[in-house]
C-alpha positions as CSV (number, residue, x, y, z in Angstrom):
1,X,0.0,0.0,0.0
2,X,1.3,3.5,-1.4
3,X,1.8,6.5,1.4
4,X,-0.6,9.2,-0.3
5,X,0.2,12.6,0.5
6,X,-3.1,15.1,1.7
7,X,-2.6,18.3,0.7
8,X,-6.3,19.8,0.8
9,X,-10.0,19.1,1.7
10,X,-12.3,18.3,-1.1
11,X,-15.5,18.3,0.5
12,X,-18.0,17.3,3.3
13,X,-18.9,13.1,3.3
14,X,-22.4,12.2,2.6
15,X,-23.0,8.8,4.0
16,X,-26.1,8.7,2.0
17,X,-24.8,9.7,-1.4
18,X,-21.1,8.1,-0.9
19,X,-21.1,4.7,-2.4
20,X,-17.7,4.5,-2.4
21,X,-15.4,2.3,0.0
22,X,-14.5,4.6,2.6
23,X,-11.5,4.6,5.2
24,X,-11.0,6.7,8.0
25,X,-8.7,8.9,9.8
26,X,-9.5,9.2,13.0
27,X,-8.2,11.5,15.0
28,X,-8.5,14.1,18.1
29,X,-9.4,18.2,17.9
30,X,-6.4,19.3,18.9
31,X,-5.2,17.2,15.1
32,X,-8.0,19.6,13.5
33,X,-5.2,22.3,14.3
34,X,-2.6,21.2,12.4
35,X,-1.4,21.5,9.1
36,X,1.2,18.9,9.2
37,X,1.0,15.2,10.4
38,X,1.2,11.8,9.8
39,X,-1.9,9.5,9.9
40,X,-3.0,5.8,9.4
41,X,-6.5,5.1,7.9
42,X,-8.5,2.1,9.5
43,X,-7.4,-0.3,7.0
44,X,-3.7,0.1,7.2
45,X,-3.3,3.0,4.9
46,X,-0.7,5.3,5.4
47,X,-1.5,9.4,5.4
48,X,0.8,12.2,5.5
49,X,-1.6,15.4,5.9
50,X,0.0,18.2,4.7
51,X,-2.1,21.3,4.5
52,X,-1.6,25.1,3.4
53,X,-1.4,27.5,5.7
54,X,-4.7,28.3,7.4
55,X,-6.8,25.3,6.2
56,X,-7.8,22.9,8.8
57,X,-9.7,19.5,8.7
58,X,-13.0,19.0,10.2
59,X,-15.3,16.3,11.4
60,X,-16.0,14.0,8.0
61,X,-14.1,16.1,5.7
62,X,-13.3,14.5,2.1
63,X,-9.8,14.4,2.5
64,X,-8.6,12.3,-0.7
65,X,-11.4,10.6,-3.3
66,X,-10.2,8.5,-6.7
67,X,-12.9,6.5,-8.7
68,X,-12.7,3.7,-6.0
69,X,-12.8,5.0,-2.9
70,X,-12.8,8.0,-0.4
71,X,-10.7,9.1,2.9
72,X,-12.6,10.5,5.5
73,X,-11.9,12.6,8.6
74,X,-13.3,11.2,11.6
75,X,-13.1,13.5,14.9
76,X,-13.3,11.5,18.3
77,X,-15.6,12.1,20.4
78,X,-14.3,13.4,24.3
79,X,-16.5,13.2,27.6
80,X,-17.8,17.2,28.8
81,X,-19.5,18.5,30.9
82,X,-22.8,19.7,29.2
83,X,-23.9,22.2,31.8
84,X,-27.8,23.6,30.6
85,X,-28.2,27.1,33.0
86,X,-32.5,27.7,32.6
87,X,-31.8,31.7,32.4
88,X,-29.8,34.1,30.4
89,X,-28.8,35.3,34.1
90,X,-27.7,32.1,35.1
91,X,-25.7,31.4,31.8
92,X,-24.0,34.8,32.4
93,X,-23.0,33.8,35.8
94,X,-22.1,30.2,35.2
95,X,-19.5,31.8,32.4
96,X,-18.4,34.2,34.6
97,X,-17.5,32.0,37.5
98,X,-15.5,29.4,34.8
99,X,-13.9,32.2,33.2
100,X,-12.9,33.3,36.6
101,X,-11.0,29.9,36.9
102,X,-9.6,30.1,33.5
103,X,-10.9,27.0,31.7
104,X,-12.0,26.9,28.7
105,X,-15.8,26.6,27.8
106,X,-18.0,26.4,24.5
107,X,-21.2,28.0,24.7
108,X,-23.8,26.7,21.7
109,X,-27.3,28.0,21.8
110,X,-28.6,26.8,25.5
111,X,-25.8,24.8,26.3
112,X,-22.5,25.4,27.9
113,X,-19.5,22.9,27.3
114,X,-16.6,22.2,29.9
115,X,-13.9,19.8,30.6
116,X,-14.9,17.0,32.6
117,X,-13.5,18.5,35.9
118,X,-14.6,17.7,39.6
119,X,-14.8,21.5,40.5
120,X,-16.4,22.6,37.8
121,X,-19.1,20.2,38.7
122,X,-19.1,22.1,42.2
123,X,-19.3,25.1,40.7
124,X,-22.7,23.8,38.6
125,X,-24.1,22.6,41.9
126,X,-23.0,26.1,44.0
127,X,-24.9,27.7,41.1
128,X,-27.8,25.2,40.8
129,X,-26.9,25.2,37.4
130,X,-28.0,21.5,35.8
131,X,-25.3,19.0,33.8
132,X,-24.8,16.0,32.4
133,X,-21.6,14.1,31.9
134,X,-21.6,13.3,27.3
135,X,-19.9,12.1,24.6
136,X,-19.7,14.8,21.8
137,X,-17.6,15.9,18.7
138,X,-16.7,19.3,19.3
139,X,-15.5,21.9,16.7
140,X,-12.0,22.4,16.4
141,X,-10.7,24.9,18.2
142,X,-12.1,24.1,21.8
143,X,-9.8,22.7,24.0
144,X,-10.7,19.6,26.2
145,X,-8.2,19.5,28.8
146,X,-8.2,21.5,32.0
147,X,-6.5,24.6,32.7
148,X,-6.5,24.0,36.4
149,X,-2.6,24.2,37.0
150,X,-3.2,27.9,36.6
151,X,-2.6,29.8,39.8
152,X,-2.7,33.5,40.8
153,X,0.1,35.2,42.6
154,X,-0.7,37.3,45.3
C-alpha cells in the first residue's frame, strides 16, 4: 500500500450519497489544528496530511477521493460537561464564575460545554446550574483539557 500525501480538503462526506469504499482517519481536535501530520487510515493506509497554511480539517471532511474509494476525517468524540443554565442570568454567571477559573468553555445555543472537571461540577451545583456528563464531537478549536494548573500570585 502506497503512502498518499493530503494536501487539501475536497469536500463534506455524505453517508447517503457516498457509495464509495471509505477509510477513515481518526483522530483528536487538537489534530483539527494542524497543518502537518502523519496519519494511518482504518485499514492500514498510510497518510501524511499536509495542508496550506490556514486550512484545517474538520469532522467528516473529504480528505482524498479517486474512482474507487474515499478518505474520510473522523473526529473522536471526548466526555464534557454539558452544563444547561435555565436563564440568560444564570448562563452569564455560570460563564463568569468558569472564566474566573480560567478554563476553557464552549457556549452553543442553550448549552455550555466544559472539561470534565470535579470542580467545575461544584461550581454547577454552587450555582444550581443542571449538567450531564456526554460524549460529543466538538469543533476544532475548543480545548478539552483542564487549565487547572493555573494559579494566581498574590
Amino acid at each position: 500500500m502506497q503512502t498518499l500525501t493530503i494536501n487539501q480538503v475536497l469536500r463534506r462526506y455524505n453517508a447517503t450519497t457516498d457509495t464509495k469504499l471509505t477509510e477513515w482517519i481518526d483522530m483528536d481536535v487538537d489534530q483539527c489544528e494542524k497543518t502537518r501530520w502523519k496519519a494511518i487510515t482504518n485499514l492500514g493506509r498510510v497518510v501524511i496530511i499536509d495542508l496550506p497554511r490556514h486550512v484545517r480539517i474538520s469532522h467528516e471532511d473529504v480528505v482524498y477521493e479517486d474512482d474507487g474509494r474515499v478518505i474520510v476525517a473522523r473526529v473522536k468524540p471526548h466526555w464534557v460537561l454539558v452544563m444547561k443554565p435555565k436563564t440568560f442570568h444564570e448562563m452569564g454567571s455560570l460563564c463568569y464564575h468558569i472564566g474566573n477559573l480560567h478554563q476553557p468553555c464552549l457556549v452553543q445555543e442553550q448549552e455550555v460545554f466544559t472539561p470534565n472537571e470535579e470542580f467545575l461540577k461544584s461550581l454547577a451545583d454552587s450555582l444550581s446550574v443542571s449538567y450531564s456528563l456526554e460524549e460529543r464531537i466538538l469543533p476544532q478549536g475548543f480545548a478539552t483539557k483542564s487549565r487547572s494548573q493555573h494559579v494566581h500570585h498574590v
